[in-house]
N, C-alpha and C positions, 0 to 999 in steps of 0.2 A: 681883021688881023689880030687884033687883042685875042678874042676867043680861039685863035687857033695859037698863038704863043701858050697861052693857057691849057689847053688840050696839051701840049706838046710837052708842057710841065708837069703836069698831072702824071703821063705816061714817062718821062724820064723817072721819076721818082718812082713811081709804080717797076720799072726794070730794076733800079736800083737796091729797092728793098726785096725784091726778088732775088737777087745777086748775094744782096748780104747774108739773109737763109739758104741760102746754096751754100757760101762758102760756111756759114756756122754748121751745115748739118754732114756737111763733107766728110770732114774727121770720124763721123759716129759713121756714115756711112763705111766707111774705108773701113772702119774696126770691125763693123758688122760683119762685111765681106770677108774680110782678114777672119776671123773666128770660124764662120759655115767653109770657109775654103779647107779649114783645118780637118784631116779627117776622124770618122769616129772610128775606134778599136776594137773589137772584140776578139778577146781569147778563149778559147774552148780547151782543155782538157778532160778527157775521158782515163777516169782509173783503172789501172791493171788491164792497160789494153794496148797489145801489142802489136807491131808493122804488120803480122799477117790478118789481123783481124780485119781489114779492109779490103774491099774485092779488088780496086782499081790498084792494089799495091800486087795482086796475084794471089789474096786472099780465095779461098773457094766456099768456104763454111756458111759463112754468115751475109746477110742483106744490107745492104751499105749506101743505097741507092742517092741518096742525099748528101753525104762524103765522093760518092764517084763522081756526082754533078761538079760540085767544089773542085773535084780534082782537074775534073775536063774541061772547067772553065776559068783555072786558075793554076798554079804551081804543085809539084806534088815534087817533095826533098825525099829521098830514098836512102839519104845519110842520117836521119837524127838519133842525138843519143842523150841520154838522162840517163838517171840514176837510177840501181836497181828496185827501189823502195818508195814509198809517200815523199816522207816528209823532207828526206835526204834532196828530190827533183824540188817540189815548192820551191825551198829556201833558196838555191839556185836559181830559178826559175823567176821568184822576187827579187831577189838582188843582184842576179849577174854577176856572182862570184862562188868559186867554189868552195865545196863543204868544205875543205882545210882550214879558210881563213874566219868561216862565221858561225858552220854546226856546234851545234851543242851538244841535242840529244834528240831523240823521237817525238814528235809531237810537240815542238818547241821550235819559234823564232827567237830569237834576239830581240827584245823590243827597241833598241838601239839600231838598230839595221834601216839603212832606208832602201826602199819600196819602190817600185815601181808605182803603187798605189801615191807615196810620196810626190812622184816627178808629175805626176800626170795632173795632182788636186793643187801643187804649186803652180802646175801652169796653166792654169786657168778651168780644166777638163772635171765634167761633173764624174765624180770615181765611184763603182758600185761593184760589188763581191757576191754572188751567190752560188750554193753548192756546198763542198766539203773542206771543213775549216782546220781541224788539226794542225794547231801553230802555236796552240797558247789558251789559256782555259778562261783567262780575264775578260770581263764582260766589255770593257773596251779597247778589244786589243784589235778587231779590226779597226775602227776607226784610230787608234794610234798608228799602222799601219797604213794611215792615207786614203782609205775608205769612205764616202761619204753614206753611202746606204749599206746594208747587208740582208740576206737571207741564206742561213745555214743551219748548216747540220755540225754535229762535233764539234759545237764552239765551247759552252761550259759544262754541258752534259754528253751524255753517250745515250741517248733513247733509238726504236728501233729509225730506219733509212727510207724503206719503203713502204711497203702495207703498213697507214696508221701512224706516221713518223712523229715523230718532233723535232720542229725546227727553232730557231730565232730568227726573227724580224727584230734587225736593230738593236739586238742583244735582249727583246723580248720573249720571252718563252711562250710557243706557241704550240699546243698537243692537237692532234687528229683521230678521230678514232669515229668515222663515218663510210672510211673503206676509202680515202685519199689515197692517194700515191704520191711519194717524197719528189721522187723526179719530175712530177709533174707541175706539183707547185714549186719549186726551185724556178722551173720554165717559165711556168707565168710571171712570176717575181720579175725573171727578168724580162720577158717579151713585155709588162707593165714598167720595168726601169727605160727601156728604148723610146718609150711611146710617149712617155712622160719630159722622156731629157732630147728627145726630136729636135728641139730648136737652136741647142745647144752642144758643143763637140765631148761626147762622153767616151770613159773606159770603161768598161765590162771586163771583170775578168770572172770565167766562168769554171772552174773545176768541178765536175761532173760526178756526183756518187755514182753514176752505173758507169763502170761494167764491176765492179768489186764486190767478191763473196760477201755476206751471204746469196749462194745463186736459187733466188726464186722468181716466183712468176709474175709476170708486169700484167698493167687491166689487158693490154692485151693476149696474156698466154690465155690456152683452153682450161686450163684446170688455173684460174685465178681465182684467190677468197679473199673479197672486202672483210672480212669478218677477223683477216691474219693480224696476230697483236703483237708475235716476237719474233726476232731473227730468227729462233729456230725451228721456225713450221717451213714445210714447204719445202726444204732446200734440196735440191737437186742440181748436177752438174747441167744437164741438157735444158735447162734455162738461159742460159751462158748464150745462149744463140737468140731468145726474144730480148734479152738483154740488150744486145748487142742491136740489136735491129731496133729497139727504143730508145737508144742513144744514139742511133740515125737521125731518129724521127724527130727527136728534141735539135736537134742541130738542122733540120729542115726547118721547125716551127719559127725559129730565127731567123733563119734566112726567109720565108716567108713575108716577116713582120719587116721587115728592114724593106723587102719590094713594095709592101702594100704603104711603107710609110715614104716610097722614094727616095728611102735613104742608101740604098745598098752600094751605087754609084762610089759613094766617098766614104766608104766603109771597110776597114783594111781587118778580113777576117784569120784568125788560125785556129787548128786544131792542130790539137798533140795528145801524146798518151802522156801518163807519167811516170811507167815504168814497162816491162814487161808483162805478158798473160800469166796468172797462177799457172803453175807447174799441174794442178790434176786437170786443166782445159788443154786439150789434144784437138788440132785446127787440122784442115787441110789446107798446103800452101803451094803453090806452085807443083802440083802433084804430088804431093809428100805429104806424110801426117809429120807437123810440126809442134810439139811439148811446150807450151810455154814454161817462159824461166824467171818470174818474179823472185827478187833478191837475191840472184847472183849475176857475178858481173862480167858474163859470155853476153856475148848481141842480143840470146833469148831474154836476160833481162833488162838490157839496155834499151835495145833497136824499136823502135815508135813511129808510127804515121806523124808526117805533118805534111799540112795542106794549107796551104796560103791561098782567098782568094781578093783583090781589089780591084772591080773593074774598070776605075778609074783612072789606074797606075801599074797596067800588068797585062802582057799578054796572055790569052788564055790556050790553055792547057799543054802547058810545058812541064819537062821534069829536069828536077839538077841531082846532081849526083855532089856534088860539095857537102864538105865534113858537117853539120849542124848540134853546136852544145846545149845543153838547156841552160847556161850561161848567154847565150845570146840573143835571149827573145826579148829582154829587158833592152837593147842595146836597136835591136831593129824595129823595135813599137817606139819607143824614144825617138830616135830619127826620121820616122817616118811622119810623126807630129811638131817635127820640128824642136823637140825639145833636148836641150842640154843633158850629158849623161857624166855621174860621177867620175872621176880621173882614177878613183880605186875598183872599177871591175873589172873582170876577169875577162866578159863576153866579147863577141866579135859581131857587128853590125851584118845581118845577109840582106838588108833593105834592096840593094843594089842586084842581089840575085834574083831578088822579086822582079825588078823592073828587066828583066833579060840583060843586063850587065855584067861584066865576068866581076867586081866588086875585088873583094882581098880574102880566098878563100883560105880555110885554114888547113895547113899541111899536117895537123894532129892535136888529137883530143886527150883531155889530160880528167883523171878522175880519182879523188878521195873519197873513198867509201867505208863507213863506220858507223852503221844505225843507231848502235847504242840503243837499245829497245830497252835492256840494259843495264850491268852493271859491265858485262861485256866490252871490253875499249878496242877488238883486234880490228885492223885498218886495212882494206885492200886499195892499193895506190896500185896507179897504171897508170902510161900514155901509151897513145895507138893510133894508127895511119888508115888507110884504108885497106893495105894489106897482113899488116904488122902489127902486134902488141907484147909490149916491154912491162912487168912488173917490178915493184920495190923489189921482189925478192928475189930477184933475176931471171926470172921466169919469164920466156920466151916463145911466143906462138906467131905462125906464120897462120892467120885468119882464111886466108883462102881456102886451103888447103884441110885446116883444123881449124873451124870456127866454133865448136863447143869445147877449143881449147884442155885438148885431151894429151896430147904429147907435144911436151914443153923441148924444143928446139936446144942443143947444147951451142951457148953462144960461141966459146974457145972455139968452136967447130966453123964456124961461119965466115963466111969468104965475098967478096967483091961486094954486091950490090947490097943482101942481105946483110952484109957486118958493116956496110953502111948506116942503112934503116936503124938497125939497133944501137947504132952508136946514135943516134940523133935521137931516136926517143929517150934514152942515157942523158942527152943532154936536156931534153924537155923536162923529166922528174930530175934532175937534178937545179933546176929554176925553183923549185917549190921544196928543197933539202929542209930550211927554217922559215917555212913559212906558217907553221902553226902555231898560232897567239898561245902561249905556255899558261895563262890565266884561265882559258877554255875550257882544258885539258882537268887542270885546278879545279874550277868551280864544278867542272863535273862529278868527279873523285867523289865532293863534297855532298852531291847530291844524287847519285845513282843510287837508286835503288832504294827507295827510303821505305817503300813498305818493308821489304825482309830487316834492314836496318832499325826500323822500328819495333818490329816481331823478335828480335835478339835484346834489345833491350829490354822491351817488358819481361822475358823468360830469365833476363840477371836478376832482375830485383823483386821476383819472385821468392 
């Protein structure tokens, strides 16, 4: 009787301290769970690449085979629109507000601006950047921008992209000249940031040197030379198409890596352009030969693939037709990780269109455009519907009908439905009448253009 009291004590106590490690390790558990449940992000942008370049949009030119997957097993928006230019879409694109309230100038963020890089490194998410950087020439301006890794191109130098590039690693200067290809290591960089932060919920955001002139030839064209040292060997328009078909392949090699690491499941992927095709790339599009229209601000240099895909959170292969800004990727990668998003932008969440939800689409897209490449300040402001677009300067096009907006519509002339519409986009640019910070404007004055600025000085005091 003693010996089985005994036993019976042993064994209470033995549950007990079993219990008490259960509940100690509960919480870390739960955290655990809570953190792998969160998903990972990646963004994709491709330069100077626009909506027809994709076969699944009615593209016919080019090979897309890895983008049509994406599309057929995930969302395809037939609405989005950025800006006509680089660095005009970025800063949008990072902030989720538009160019009126935070542009500077070309090639330039705001190091006061927070980031999308910001939201994601405050909340908990390992952040890494690779690709093309044009935002700011300071050796730590990605990581001031919420970055925890980097590998770029045009961060404080300008060396050639492809054949033989030079990059940074981590604001390290890194030269090639073995017959590398820039896009290549870019890829690795990051297909190595995936594999490395696997255990942990990361952003990637990945802005793509190819498809942007110089147009030469990738390892895989016929007439490739490891031996190319400058942008200017080589270049030919009819590249334009391995290009294109090598910034497929780098967006397969990711998607890829994301199956072989099991992660693809809870992995919320996009691509987008970040502007228009250059103007001397002539596409076939829907039976048509279509011009591309980089830097002006008709659909040819706005209108951009995007392609959402998470097989975790999304039916596969649906299309939406809802407005899409480059203000709102900030706003639906936010939300989709759960994470709080500033009370000052601009964007509109389409999280909700992902998930086949009608969500809160937008009845019109609103655009400040001013490169400022520059000493240049002239500003083209528009808002526009999906039929309709309204300029500052009153200038009025019925897009259906005139979508490379060639005969501007006489508004006094307009009647029922139509002097509707343009009354409402009237009222949309008149929401942003003073909304340009006067200091901006200022400090630009101050600073445009300082080589010629420079150049006129020395020729005074000569």
């Amino acid at each position: 009787m003693v010996a089985w009291h005994r036993r019976d004590f042993r064994q209470s106590v033995k549950h007990r301290i079993v219990l008490l490690i259960a509940l100690v390790l509960t919480p870390f558990a739960s955290s655990h769970a809570a953190e792998n449940s969160r998903p990972n992000i990646i963004l994709i942008m491709a330069d100077d690449f626009g909506y027809e370049c994709v076969t699944a949009n009615g593209g016919q030119s080019y090979q897309t085979p890895n983008l049509d997957k994406l599309a057929a097993t995930g969302v395809r928006f037939e609405n989005c629109h950025v800006q006509p230019l680089c660095t005009p879409t970025r800063v949008q694109l990072m902030t989720g507000r538009y160019n009126i309230r935070n542009y500077l100038n070309f090639g330039t963020l705001v190091r006061t601006e927070t980031t999308f890089g910001h939201l994601f490194k405050n909340a908990g998410y390992t952040t890494g950047i690779c690709g093309k950087w044009q935002l700011g020439h300071e050796v730590d301006a990605p990581r001031n921008f919420g970055f925890d890794e980097s590998c770029l191109w045009q961060h404080t130098r300008r060396p050639p992209r492809y054949a033989n590039p030079g990059l940074e690693y981590n604001g390290i200067e890194k030269d090639f000249t073995n017959g590398e290809y820039g896009p290549t290591l870019v890829n690795d960089f990051a297909l190595d940031f995936i594999t490395r932060h696997r255990e942990q919920p990361f952003f990637l955001y990945y802005p793509m040197m190819l498809t942007h002139s110089p147009f030469q030839p990738t390892p895989d064209s016929a007439d490739w030379d490891p031996a190319t040292k400058t942008e200017n060997e080589r270049q030919d328009v009819k590249h334009f198409a391995d290009m294109t078909a090598y910034a497929d392949q780098m967006v397969g090699r990711v998607v890829a890596k994301l199956d072989e690491l099991k992660l693809r499941e809870n992995t919320l992927l996009i691509f987008i352009g970040d502007n228009g095709t250059l103007g001397s790339v002539t596409s076939r599009f829907k039976d048509t030969d279509f011009k591309g229209g980089k830097g002006k601000t008709t659909h040819r240099g706005t209108h951009v693939p995007c392609i959402a895909n998470w097989p975790a959170a999304m039916q596969q292969g649906r299309v939406n037709t809802d407005l899409i800004s480059s203000t709102d990727f900030l706003p639906t990668i936010c939300e989709a990780a759960g994470i709080a998003v500033p009370a000052n932008i601009d964007g509109v969440s389409f999280l909700p269109q992902l998930r086949a939800e009608s969500g809160t689409p937008r009845e019109w897209l609103y655009s400040w455009y001013s490169p400022r490449q520059n000493a240049d300040m002239t500003v083209r402001e528009s808002a526009f519907d999906h039929n309709f677009k309204l300029y500052r300067t009153g200038e009025f096009f019925d897009l259906a009908e005139d979508p490379d907006e060639k005969n501007a519509l006489q508004i006094n002339t307009l009647k029922g439905v139509v002097a509707q519409r343009a009354d409402k986009l009237q009222s949309v640019l008149d929401q942003f009448q003073n909304a340009r910070p006067v200091e901006l404007d200022s400090r630009f004055r101050q600073t445009a253009n300082p080589k010629k600025s420079a150049g006129k000085k020395k020729k005074a005091t000569r």
